[in-house]
C-alpha positions as a printed Julia matrix, in Angstrom:
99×3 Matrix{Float64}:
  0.0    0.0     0.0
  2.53   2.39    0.72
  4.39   1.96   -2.83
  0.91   2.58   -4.34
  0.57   5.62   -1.76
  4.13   6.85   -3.21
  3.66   6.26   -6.62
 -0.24   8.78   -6.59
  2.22  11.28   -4.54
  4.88  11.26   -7.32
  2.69  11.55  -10.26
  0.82  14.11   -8.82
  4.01  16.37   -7.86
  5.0   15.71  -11.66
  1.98  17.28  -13.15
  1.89  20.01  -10.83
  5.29  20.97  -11.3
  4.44  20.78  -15.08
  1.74  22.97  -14.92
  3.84  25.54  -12.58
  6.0   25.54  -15.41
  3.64  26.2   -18.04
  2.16  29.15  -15.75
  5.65  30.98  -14.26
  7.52  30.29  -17.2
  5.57  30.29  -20.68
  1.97  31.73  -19.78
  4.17  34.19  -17.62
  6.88  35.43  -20.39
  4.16  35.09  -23.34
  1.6   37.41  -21.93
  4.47  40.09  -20.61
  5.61  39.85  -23.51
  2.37  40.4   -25.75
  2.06  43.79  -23.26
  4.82  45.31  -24.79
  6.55  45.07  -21.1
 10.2   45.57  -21.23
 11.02  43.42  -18.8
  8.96  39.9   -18.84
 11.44  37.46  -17.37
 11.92  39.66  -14.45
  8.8   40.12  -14.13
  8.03  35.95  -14.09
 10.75  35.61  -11.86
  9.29  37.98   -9.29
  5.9   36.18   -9.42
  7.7   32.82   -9.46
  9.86  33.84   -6.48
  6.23  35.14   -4.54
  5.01  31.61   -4.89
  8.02  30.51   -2.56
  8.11  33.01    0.09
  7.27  30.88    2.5
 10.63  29.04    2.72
 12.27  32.88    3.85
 14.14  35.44    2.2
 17.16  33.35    0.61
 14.9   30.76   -0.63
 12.55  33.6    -2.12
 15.88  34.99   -3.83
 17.14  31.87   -4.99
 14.56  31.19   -6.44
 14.03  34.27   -8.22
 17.35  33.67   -9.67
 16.2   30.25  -10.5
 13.11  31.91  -12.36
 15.28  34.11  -14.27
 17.3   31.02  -15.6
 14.21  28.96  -16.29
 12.55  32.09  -17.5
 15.53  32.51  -20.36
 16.07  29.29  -21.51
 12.31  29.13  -22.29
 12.21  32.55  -23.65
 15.48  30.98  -26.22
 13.92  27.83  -26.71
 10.32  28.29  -26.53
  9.87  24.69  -25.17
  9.43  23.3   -21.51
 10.78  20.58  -21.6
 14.13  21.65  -19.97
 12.69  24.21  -17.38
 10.09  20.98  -16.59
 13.09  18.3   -16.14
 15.06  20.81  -14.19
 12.48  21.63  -11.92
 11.7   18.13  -11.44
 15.28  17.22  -10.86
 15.43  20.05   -7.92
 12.27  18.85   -6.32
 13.22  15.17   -6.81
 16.87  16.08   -5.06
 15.39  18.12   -2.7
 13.09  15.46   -1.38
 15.48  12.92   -1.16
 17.95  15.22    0.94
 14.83  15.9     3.25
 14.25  12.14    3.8
């Protein structure tokens, strides 16, 4: 029961991480963009960073940072796909660390 248990938990944390993605990164950048705003992956990274507050000042600034990176090589790329397996590869690390 509790591999089944693990396995719901891990597939849902997958597709909410993907659609986190597709919000703070593309939805995000596209619609700054579309504004005429100057300044759209700051911007994303601000609101991305807002969503993490909770874990304190550094984490909010890291990831800010982090936004910024996932926030170019989307804006380059104009695909998820590395922003999503990045992302996923933080959480995944960051939950094994945590135990």
């Amino acid at each position: 029961m509790l591999h089944r248990r693990t396995f719901v938990y891990s597939t849902g944390r997958v597709i909410e991480m993907a659609v986190f993605e597709l919000l703070a990164s593309a939805y995000l950048i596209e619609s700054f963009e579309r504004t005429g705003n100057h300044h759209p992956l700051t911007w994303a990274a601000a609101i991305r960073a807002s969503y993490h507050l909770y874990q304190g000042p550094l984490g909010a600034i890291s990831i800010f940072f982090l936004g910024l990176a996932f926030g170019a090589i989307y804006r380059r790329a104009r695909d998820m796909t590395l922003p999503f397996i990045a992302h996923t590869a933080i959480n995944t690390m960051t939950l094994a660390l945590k135990g």
